[in-house]
N, C-alpha and C positions, 0 to 999 in steps of 0.2 A: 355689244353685251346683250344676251338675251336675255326677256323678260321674266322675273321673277314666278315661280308658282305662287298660286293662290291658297292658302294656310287653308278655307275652307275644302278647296280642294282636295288636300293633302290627310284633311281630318275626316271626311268624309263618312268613314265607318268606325269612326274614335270612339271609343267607351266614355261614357258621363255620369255624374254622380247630379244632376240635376233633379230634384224630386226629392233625392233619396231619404232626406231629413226634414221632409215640409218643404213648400211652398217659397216660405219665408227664409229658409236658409241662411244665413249668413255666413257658417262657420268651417263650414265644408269638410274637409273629412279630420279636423279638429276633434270634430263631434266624436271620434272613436278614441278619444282618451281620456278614458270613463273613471272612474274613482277606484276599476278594480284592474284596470290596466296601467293604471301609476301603481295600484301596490304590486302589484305584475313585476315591472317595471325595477321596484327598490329592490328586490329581488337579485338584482345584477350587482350590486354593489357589495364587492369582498374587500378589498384595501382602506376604503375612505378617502383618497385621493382624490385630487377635487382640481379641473381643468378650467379654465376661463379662455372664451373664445371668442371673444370678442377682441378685433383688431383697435390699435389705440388708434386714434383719428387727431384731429386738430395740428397736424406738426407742418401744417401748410405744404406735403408733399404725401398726399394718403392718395392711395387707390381709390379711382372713382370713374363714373361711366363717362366718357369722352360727351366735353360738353356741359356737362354739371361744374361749377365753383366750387375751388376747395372750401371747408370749412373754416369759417373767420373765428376766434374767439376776440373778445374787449373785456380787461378790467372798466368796471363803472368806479371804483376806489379801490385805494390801497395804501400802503403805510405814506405814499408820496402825498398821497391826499390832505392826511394831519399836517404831515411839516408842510406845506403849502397854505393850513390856515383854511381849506376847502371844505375840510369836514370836523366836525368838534367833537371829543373824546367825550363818550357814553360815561355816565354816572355810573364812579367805581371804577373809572380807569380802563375799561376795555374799549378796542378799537379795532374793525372787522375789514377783510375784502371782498368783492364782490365781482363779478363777470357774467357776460351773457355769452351766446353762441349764434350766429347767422348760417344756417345748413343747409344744405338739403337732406329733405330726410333718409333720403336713402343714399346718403356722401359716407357714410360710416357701415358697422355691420350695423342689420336690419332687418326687420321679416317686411315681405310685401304684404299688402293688400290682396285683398283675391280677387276685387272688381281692378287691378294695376295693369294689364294687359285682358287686351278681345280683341276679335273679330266679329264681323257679321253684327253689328250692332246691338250685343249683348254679352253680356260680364255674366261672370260664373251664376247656375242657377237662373238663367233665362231676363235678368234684370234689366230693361232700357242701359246703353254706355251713356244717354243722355244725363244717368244721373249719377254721374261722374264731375257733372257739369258745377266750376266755383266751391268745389267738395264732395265728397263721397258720402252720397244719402245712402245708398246699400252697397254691401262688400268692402267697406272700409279695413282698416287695421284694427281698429278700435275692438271688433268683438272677440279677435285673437288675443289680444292683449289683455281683457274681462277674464278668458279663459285662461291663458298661456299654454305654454306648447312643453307638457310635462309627458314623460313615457318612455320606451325603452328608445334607446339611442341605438346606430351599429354605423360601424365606419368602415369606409372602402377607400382604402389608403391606393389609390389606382397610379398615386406616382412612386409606391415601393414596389407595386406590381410589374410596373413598366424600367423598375431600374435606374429612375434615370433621377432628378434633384427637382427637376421640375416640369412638365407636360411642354410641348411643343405650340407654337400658334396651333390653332384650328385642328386640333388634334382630337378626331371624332370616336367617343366611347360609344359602343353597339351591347347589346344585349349580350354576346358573347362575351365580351372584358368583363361585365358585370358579373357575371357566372362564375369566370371563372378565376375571376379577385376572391370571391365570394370561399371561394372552394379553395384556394389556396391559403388563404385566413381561418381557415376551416369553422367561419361564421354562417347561421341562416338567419336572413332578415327577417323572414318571421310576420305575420299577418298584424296590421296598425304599428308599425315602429317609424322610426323616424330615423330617413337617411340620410349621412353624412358622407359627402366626397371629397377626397382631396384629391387637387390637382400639384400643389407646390408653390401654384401662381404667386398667390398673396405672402407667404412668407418669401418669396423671393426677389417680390416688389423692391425691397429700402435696396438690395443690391444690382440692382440693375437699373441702366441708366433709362430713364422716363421717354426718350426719344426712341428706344429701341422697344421697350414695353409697349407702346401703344400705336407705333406704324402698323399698317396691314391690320386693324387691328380687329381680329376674331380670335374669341379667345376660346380654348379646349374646353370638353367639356361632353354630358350625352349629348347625342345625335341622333332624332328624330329617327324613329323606324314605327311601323304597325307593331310589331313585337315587343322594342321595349315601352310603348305607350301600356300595351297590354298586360307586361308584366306588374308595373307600377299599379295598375288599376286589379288584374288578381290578388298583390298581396297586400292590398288596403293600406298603401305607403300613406301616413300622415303626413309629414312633412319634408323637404326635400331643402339640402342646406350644404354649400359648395365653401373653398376660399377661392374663387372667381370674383365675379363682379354682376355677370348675367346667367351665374347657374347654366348656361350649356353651353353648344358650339352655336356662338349666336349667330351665324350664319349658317344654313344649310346647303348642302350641295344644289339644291334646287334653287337658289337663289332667296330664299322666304329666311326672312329674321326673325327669329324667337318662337319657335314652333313648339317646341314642348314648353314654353310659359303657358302658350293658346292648349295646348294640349294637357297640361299636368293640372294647371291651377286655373286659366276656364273653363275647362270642362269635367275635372276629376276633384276641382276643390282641393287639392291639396298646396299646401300653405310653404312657399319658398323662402327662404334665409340667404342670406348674400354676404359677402363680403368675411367669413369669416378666417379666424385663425386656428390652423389644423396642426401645425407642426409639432406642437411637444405635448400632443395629444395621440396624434401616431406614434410618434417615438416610442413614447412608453406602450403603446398597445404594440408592438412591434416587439420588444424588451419582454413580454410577461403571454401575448401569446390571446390578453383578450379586447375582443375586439367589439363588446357590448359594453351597455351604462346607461345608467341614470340620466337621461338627458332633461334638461329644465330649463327654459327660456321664458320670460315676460318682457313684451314689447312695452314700452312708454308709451300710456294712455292717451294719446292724442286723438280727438274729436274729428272726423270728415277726412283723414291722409290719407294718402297711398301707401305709406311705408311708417315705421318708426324706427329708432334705433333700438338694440338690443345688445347684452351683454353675453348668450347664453353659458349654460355650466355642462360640463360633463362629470360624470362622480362613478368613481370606478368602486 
């Protein structure tokens, strides 16, 4: 087998958003979803129709990255607790349950981090990956989550483009599919919006058996080129949000894994979502013809992660 290209390599004449907002940066191109690009943004909203895209998790057989533990939940009480004599009924007769959750955090939908992937010993905006080290002192999730990820949304439904129920392994999207989804949806992405692809992956997960999902496993998705890094970086894409699991073809032809994470979000700042559920969100934009919205996401405020969960909304 030969040996893997080198992602610096490959990035070599990469465009970067390093600088662009200060020094300190943390937000990366977050930063472009200003108070008058969310009213921009509500703008898109004719129905009132209201999507939720966030995949349920916990059912001890969720989508997750080869490697990572399903998620555990525990009741700590519950009704068994009283007739057991374990817990004694609150003054006035009421009596509660309660549960935690053991995850990872990025075992569900989620937005990454933007120090969550690097090369070259530096996290988006030039920051030591040293301080990544026992927690994330810069680039965490945390100041996404402060802000949230509100603004126009646009979906590229690339497995009704392709015809088919759901994307193939390793099925690499180019700058051309993107176009020309684009143009067949007769949508423009339009400069700071926030894009949404679907491949079919995740709503197809509960039907397909888990031995055949994850053999071989590279999953569809974009595919590293100079062009489409550059187009991403021309039209000021904030945010970048798949129902995969690693947002692109996590392998490249070149042999390098995860080159547009190194590409999009450390060095463009822009802020990746995972894991989400697209289907009866296409559908209806499919049904009606449009393919923008209100998009609204806030990650769960966790201190030093790499990732949180997220629920996000779509609002037509």
């Amino acid at each position: 087998m030969s040996e893997a290209a080198n992602v610096r390599d490959l990035l070599a004449n990469s465009p970067t958003n390093w600088g662009r907002w200060g020094s300190d940066d943390e937000l990366g191109a977050v930063n472009l979803l200003t108070p008058e690009a969310v009213k921009a943004a509500v703008g898109t909203v004719r129905s009132g129709k209201v999507f939720t895209l966030g995949s349920e998790f916990g059912t001890g057989n969720d989508p997750i990255w080869p490697g990572r533990a399903q998620t555990q939940r525990y009741n700590t009480q519950d009704r068994s607790s009283y007739t057991a004599g374990k817990k004694i009924t609150n003054p006035g007769g009421t009596e509660y349950a309660d549960d935690y959750v053991a995850m990872f955090l990025q075992g569900a939908t989620h937005y990454d981090a933007l120090g969550h992937v690097w090369y070259d010993d530096q996290i988006y905006n030039g920051y030591p990956a040293d301080t990544t080290t026992l927690g994330m002192a810069k680039d965490a999730v945390l100041p996404i989550a402060r802000h949230g990820v509100v603004g126009r949304g646009v979906l590229l439904d690339m497995a009704r483009h392709f015809e088919v129920d759901y994307l193939a392994k390793a099925t690499a999207i180019g700058l051309p599919d993107v176009l020309a989804c684009l143009e067949r949806q007769q949508v423009e992405i339009g400069t700071g919006s926030i894009l949404l692809l679907r491949t079919g992956e995740i709503g197809s997960f509960a039907s397909r058996d888990p031995q055949e999902f994850y053999a071989d496993f590279i999953e569809p998705g974009i595919n590293f080129s100079p062009e489409l890094v550059q187009w991403f970086a021309d039209n000021d894409v904030v945010s970048f949000a798949t129902d995969t699991i690693g947002n692109e073809r996590t392998v490249h032809e070149s042999g390098a894994a995860f080159v547009m994470h190194a590409a999009l979000m450390r060095n463009l700042g822009i802020a990746f979502a995972e894991i989400l559920s697209l289907d009866a969100l296409a559908a209806d934009c499919a049904e009606d013809g449009q393919y923008d919205f209100l998009y609204a996401a806030g990650p769960i405020k966790i201190a030093n992660a790499t990732g949180a969960p997220v629920n996000p909304l779509a609002i037509k």
